[in-house]
C-alpha positions as CSV (number, residue, x, y, z in Angstrom):
1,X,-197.4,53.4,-37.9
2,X,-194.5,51.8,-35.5
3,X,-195.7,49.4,-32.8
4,X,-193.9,49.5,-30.0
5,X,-192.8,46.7,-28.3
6,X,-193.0,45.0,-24.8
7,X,-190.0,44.0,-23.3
8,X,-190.2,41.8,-21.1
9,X,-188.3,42.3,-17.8
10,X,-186.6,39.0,-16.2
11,X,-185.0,39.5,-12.7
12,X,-182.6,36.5,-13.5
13,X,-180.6,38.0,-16.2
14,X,-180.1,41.4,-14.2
15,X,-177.1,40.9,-12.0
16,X,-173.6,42.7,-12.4
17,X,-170.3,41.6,-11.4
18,X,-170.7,42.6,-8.2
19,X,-173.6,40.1,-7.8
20,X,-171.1,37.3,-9.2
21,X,-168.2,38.7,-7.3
22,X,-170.0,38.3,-4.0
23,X,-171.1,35.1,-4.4
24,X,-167.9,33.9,-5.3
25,X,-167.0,35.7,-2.1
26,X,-169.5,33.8,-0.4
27,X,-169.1,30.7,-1.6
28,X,-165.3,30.5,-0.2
29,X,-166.8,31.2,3.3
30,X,-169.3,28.5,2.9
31,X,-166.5,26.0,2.1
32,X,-164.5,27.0,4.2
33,X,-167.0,26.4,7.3
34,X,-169.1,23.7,5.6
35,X,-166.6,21.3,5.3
36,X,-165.9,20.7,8.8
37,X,-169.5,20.7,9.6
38,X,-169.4,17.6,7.0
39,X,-166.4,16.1,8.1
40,X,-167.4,15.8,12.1
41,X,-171.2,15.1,11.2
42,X,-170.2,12.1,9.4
43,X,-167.5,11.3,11.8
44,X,-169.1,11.7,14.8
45,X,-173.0,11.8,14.1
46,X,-173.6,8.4,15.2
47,X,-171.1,8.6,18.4
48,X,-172.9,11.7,19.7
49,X,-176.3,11.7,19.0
50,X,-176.7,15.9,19.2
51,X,-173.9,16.6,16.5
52,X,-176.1,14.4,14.2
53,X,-179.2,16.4,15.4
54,X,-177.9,19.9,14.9
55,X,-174.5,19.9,12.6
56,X,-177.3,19.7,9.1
57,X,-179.5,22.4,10.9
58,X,-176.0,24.3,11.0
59,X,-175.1,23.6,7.5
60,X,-178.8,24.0,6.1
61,X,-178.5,27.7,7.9
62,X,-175.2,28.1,5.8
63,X,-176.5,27.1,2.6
64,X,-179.5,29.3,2.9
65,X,-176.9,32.4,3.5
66,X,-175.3,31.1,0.4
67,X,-178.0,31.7,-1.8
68,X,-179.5,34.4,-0.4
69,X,-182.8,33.0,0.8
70,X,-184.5,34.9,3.5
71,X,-187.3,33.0,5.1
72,X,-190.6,34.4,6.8
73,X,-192.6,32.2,9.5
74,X,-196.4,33.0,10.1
75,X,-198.2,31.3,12.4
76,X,-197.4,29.6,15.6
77,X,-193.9,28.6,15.3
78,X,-193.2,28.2,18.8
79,X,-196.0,25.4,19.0
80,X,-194.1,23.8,15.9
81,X,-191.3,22.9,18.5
82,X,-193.6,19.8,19.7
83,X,-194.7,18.6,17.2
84,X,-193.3,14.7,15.9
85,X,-194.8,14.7,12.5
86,X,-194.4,17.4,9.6
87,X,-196.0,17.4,6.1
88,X,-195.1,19.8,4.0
89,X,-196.3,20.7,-0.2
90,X,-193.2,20.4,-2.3
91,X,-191.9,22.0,-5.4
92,X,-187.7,22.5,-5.5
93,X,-184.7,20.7,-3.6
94,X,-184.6,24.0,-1.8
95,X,-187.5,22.5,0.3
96,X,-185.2,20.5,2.3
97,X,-182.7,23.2,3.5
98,X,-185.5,25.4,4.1
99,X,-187.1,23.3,6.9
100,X,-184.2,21.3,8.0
101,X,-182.7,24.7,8.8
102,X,-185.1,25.3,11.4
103,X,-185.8,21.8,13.2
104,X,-183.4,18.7,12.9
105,X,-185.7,17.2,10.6
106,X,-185.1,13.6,9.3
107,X,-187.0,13.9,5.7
108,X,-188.1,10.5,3.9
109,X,-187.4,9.7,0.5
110,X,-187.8,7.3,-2.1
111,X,-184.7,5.0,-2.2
112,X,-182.9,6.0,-5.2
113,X,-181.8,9.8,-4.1
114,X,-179.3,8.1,-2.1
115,X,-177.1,7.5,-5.3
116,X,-177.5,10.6,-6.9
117,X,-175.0,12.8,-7.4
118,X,-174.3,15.4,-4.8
119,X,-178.2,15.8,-3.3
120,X,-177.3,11.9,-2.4
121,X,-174.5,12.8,-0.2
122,X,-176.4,15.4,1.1
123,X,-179.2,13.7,1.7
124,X,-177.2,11.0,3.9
125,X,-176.0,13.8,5.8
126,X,-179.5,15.6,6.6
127,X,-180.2,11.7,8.2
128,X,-182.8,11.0,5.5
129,X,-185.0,7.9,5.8
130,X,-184.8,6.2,2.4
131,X,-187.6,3.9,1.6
132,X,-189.0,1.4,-1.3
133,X,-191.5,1.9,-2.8
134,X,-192.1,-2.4,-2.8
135,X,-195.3,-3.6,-1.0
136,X,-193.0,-5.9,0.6
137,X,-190.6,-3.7,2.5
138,X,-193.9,-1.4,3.5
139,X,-194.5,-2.9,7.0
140,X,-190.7,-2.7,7.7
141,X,-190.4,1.2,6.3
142,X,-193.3,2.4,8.8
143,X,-192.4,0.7,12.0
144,X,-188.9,2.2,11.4
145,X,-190.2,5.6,10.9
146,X,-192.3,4.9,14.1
147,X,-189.8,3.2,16.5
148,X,-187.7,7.5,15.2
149,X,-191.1,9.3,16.3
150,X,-191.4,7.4,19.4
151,X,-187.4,8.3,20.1
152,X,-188.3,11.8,19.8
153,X,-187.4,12.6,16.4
154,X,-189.1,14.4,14.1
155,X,-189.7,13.1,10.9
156,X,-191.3,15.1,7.7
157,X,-192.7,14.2,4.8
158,X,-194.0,15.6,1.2
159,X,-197.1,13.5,1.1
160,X,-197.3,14.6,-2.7
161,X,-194.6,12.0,-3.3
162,X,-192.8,14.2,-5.9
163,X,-192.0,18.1,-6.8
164,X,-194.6,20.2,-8.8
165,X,-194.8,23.1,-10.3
166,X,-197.0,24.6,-7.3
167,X,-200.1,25.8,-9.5
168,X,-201.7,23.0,-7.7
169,X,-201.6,20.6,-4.8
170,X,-201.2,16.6,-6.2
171,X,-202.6,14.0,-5.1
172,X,-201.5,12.9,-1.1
173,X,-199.9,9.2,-0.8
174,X,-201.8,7.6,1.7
175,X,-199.5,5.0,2.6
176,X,-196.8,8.4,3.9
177,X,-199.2,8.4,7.0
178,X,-199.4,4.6,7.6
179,X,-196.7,4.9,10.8
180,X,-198.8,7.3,12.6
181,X,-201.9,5.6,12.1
182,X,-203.5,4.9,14.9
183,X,-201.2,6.7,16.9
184,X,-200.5,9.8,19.4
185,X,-198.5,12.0,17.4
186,X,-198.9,15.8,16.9
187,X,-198.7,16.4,13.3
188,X,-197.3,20.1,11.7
189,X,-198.5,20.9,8.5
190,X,-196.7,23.5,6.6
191,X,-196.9,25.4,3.3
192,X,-193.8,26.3,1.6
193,X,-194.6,30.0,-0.3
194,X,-191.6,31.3,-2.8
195,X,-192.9,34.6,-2.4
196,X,-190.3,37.1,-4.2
197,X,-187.1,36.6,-6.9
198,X,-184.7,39.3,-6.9
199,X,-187.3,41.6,-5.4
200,X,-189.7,40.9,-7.9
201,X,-193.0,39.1,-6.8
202,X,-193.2,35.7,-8.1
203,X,-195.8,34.8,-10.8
204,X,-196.7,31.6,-12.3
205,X,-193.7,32.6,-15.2
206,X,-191.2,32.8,-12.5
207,X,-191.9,29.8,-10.4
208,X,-190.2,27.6,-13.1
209,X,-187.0,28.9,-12.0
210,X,-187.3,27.6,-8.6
211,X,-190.1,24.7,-8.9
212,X,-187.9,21.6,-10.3
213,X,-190.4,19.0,-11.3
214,X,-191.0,16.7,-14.3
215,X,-188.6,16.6,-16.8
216,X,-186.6,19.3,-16.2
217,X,-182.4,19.0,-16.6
218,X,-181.4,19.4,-12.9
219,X,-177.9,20.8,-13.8
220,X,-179.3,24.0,-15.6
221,X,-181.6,24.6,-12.7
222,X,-178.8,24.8,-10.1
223,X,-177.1,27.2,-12.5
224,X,-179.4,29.4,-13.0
225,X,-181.0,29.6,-9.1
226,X,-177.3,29.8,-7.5
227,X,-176.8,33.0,-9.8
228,X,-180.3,34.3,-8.2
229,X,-179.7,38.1,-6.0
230,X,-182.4,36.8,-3.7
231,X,-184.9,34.5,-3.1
232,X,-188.0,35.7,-0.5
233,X,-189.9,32.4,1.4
234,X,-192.9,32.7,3.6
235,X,-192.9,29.4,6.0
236,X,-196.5,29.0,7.0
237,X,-197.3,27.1,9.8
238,X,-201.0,26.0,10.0
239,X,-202.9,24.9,13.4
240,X,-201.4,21.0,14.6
241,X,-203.5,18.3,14.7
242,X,-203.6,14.7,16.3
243,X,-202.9,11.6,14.6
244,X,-205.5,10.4,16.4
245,X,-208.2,12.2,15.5
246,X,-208.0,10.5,11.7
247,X,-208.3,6.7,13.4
């Protein structure tokens, strides 16, 4: 009697030389415009307050076109406009472009991203709010974040404190609210939902090959997601709420 067996279908490893050839094409284009982007953000971002603002919204939209991610709001985005304060769950790197290409977002982060290589320089470009994680710089950290808020920026934050693989939500931080404590601020929440993978739905086997968390060699991630046909997002935006009304 001959068994026959399952083969299991990966989405990843499907992609001809047109897929390679296109993205090759595409990643020209991308340098070709990003650069400049990069060049008069860093340039002239702290001269002229809006090119800081909206040059990484520009470039976040460009990278997205890059890797073919194609992102889905539901719920009141338009109210989302208001809003000061944004907390968001957190699984992959892709979590920053995804939301700073809608707002001009200023994300926090823990100190050391600032030297790593390539997501450090990016992250100085996306205006990111590095802070220690020393009891002694805390009161420093969260009236800077607030004297940004009361400006009129809008500052997010991944309460979770680190990537996971999404099967669950970790544990919140509570010291990530500590600047709006007290205070009048609208807060956003939003759920980040990797939906689909070349077409294919994503399952708890797929999410590995976006989710980046624990352990995991970041150089063979990038590899493998840049070679990716597509990558479907659902941006859910829940009801906002007042800082206030946790006092």
């Amino acid at each position: 009697m001959t068994v026959k067996k399952n083969i299991y279908f990966n989405p990843i490893n499907n992609l001809s030389y047109l897929d390679h050839f296109i993205f090759n094409l595409k990643l020209i284009v991308f340098v070709l415009f990003s650069f400049p982007l990069i060049f008069i953000a860093l340039i002239l971002g702290e001269i002229i307050p809006f090119f800081g603002k909206w040059l990484p919204v520009i470039f976040h939209k460009l990278l997205l076109w890059l890797l073919s991610i194609n992102v889905e709001y539901e719920g009141n985005y338009q109210r989302a406009k208001v809003c000061n304060f944004f907390v968001s769950n957190h699984l992959s790197y892709l979590d920053i472009p995804i939301l700073g290409s809608i707002f001009p977002l200023r994300f926090v982060a823990k100190s050391e991203v600032q030297f790593w290589p390539v997501f450090g320089f990016l992250s100085k470009l996306a205006r990111t709010i590095f802070i220690k994680r020393k009891r002694s710089d805390s009161v420093i950290q969260k009236n800077k974040i607030f004297d940004l808020l009361s400006s009129g920026d809008k500052v997010c934050i991944f309460p979770e404190g680190t990537t996971s693989d999404g099967n669950r939500v970790l544990d919140f931080k509570s010291s990530s609210f500590s600047a709006i404590e007290n205070q009048n601020f609208l807060i956003q929440p939003v759920i980040i939902s990797y939906s689909d993978l070349n077409g294919i739905p994503i399952n708890r086997w797929l999410r590995p090959v976006i989710a980046w968390y624990g352990d995991m060699d970041l150089k063979p991630h990038i590899l493998k997601l840049v070679t990716l046909r597509s990558i479907k997002i659902k941006l859910i935006f829940i009801e906002p709420v007042c800082s206030n009304h946790f006092a």
